[in-house]
N, C-alpha and C positions, 0 to 999 in steps of 0.2 A: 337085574334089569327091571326096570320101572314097567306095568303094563301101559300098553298105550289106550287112550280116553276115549271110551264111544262114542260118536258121533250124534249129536243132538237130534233128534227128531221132530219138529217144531207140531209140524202134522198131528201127529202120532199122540205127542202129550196134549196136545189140545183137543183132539179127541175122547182122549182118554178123560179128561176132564171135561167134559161135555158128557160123558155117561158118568160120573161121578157127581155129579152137580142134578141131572134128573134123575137117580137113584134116592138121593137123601130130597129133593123133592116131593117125591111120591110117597115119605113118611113109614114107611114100611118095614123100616130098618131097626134091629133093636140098638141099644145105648152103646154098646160098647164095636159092634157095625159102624156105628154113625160117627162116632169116634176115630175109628180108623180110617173112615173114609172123608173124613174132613179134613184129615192127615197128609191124605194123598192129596187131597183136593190142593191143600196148602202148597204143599212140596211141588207139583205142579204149574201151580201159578206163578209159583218164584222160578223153576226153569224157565218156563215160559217168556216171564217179564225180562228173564236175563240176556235171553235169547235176542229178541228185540231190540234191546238195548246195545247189546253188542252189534246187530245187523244197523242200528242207526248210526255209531260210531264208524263204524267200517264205511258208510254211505259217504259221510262228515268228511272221513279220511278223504275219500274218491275223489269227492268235487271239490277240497281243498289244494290238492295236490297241482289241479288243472289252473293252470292261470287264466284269470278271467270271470272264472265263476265263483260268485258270492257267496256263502252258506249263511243259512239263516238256521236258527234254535228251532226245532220240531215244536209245532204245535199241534193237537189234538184237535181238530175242528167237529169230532163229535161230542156232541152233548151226552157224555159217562157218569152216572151218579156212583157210578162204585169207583172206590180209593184204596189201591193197597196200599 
């Protein structure tokens, strides 16, 4: 029997990345630290983004479903210079 999948933590990894991001800020880390915490940093941001992604699809789904209501493509109205 298959295990079943934990439940995403959105909170939780964002946190977690936000003390992994001012860890290797603060330069203090040696080479092979900063390595693996870049690692996590990555692994992270891709839960993270997927998370998201999923939570906008399921929205798509919602207001689709309702007749009457429009959906429009999410746009981003902050100004983000970071691209993953």
């Amino acid at each position: 029997m298959a295990a079943k999948k934990k439940a995403f933590d959105f909170e939780r990894a964002l946190g977690e990345l936000e003390q992994v991001v001012t860890a290797m800020e603060a330069g203090n880390m040696p080479l092979e630290e900063s390595l693996k915490a870049f690692e996590k940093g990555v692994r992270l941001t891709r839960e993270c983004q997927q998370a998201l992604q999923e939570a906008e699809q399921k929205v798509e789904v919602l207001l689709k479903s309702d007749e009457g209501i429009e959906t429009k493509p999410f746009v981003d109205t902050e100004d983000d210079t970071y691209d993953a």
